[in-house]
C-alpha positions as CSV (number, residue, x, y, z in Angstrom):
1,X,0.0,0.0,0.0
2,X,1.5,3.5,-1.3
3,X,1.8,5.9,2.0
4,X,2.5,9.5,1.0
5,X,4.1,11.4,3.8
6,X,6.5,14.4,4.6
7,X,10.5,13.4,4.5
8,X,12.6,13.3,6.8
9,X,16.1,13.9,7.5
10,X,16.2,9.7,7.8
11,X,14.9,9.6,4.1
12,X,17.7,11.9,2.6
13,X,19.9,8.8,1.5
14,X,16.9,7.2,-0.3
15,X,15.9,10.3,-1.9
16,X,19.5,11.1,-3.5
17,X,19.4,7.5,-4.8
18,X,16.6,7.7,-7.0
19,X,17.5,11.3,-8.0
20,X,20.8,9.7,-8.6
21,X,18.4,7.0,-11.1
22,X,16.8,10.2,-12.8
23,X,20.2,11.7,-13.3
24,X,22.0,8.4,-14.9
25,X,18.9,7.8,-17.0
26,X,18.9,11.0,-18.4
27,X,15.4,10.7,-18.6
28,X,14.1,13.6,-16.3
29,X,16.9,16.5,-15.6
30,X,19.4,18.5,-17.1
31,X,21.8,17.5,-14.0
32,X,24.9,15.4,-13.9
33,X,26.7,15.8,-11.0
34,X,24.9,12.7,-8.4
35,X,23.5,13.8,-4.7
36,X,24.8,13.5,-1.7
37,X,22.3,12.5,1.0
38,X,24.0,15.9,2.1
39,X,22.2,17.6,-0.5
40,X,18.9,16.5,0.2
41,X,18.7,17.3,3.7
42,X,19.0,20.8,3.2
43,X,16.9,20.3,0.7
44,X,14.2,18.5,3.7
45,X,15.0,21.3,5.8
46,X,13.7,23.9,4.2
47,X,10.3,24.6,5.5
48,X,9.0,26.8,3.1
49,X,9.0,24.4,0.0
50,X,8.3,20.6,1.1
51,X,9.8,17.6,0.1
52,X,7.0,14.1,-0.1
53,X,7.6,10.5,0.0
54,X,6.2,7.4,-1.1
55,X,6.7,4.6,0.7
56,X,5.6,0.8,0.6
57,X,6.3,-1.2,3.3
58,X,8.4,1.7,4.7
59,X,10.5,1.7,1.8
60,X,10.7,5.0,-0.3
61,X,9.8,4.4,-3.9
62,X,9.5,8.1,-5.0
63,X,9.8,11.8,-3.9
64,X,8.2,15.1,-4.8
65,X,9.2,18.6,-3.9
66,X,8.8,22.3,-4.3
67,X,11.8,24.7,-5.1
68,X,12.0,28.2,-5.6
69,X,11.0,29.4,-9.0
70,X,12.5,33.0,-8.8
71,X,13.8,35.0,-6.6
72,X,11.7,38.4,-7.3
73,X,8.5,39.5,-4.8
74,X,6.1,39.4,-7.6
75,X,6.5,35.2,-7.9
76,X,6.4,34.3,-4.5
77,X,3.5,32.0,-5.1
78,X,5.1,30.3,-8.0
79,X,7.0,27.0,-6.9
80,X,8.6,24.9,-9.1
81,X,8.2,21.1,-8.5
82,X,10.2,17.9,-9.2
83,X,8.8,14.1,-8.7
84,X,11.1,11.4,-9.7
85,X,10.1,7.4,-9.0
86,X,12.5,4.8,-8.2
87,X,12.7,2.4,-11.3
88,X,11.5,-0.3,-10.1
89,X,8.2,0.9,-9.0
90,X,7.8,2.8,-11.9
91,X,4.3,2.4,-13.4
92,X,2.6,1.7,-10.1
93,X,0.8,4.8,-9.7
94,X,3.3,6.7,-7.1
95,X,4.1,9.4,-9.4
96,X,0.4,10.9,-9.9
97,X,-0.4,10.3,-6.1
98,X,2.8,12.2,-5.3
99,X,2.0,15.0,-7.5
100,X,-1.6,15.3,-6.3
101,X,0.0,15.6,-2.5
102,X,2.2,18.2,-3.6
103,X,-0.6,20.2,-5.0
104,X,-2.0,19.9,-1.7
105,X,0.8,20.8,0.4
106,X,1.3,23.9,-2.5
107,X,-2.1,24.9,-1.6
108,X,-1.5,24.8,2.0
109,X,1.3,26.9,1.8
110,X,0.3,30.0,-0.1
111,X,1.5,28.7,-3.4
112,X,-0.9,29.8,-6.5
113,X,1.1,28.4,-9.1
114,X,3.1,25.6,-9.8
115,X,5.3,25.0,-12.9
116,X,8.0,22.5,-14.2
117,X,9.7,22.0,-17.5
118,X,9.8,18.2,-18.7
119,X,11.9,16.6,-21.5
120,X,9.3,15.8,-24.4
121,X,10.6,12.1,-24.6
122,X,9.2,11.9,-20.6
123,X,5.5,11.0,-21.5
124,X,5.0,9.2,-17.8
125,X,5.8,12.2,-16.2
126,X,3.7,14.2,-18.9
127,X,0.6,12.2,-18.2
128,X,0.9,12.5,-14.5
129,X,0.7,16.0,-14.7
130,X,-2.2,15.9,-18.0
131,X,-4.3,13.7,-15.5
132,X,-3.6,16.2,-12.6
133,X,-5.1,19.4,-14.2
134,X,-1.6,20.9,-15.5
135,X,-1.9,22.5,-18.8
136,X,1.3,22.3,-21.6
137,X,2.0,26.0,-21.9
138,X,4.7,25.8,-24.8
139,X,8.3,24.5,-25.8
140,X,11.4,25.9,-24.9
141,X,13.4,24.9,-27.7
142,X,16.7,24.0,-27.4
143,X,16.8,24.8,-23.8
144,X,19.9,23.0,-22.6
145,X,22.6,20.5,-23.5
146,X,22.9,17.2,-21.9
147,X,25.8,14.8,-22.9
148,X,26.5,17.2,-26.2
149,X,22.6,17.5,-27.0
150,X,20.8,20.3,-27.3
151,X,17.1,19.3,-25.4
152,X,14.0,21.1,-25.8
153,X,11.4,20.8,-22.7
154,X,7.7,20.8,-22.6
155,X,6.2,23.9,-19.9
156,X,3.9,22.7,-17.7
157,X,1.8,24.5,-15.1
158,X,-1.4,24.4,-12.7
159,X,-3.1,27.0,-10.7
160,X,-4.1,26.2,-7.6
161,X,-7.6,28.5,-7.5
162,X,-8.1,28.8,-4.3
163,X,-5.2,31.1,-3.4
164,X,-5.4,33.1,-6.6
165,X,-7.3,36.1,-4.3
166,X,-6.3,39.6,-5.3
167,X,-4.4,41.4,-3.6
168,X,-5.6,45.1,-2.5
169,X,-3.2,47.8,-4.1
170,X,-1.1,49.3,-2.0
171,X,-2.0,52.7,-0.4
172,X,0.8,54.5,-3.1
173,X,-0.1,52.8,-6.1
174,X,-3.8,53.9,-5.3
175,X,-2.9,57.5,-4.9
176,X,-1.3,58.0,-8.3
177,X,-3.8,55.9,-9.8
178,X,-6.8,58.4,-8.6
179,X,-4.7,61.4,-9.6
């Protein structure tokens, strides 16, 4: 039975394995340098953008996460997101029920957007995210190199409705806009 939960420091050497899949497969991310279990606990530590895993049996079989999308004010409720499976559960269904957590945990935290950029070629995770509401918003052609190739990467996005509230303008902005 697939358990979605929070990670844990304990989970950071299980979490830079199948990253460490993802990045020898050279199926899912423009990386190529492997993870430390280092790396992924600061990664765990960060409150403000949460890191899920899948477990069966207590074993982690997959991961999801929200990072930073940019640094400027007027994003602050975009997050970027990541889910990579380990291979041998691929196909299982851990993917789409990690992703569908994340969007929770987005929505609990603020988040009114999320977005990802996914290699064309990567039509599990594509469907994942189709099934899950996200919308293709274009191609970025070309957009890196990995092992001497230029890759292009499909956009994906979803809105998250419920924290897509206005916000009031601010007390100078309304000033010159009445002038």
């Amino acid at each position: 039975m697939i358990e979605i939960r929070p990670a844990s420091l304990a989970d950071a050497a299980a979490i830079a394995a199948i990253y460490n899949q993802g990045i020898a497969a050279r199926s899912a991310t423009f990386e190529v340098v492997p993870r430390r279990s280092e790396d992924i606990e600061q990664r765990i530590a960060d409150p403000q953008y949460p890191v899920l895993v899948a477990t069966n049996g207590g074993t982690v079989a997959g991961w999801a996460g929200l990072s930073s999308y940019r640094p400027r004010e007027c994003y602050a409720g975009i997050a970027e997101f990541s889910f990579y499976v380990e291979a041998a559960s691929r196909g299982r269904g851990y993917g789409k029920q990690l992703l569908q957590a994340l969007i929770v945990a987005a929505r609990e935290r603020g988040f009114w957007k999320l977005v990802s950029r996914i290699f064309p070629f990567n039509e599990a995770s594509l469907t994942a995210c189709r099934a899950l509401g996200f919308r293709e918003v274009g191609i970025y052609e070309k957009h890196g190199q990995l092992d001497g190739h230029w890759l292009d990467v499909v956009i994906v996005e979803r809105l998250i409705p419920e924290n897509l509230a206005t916000p009031p303008v601010a007390a100078g902005a309304a000033a010159v806009l009445s002038e």
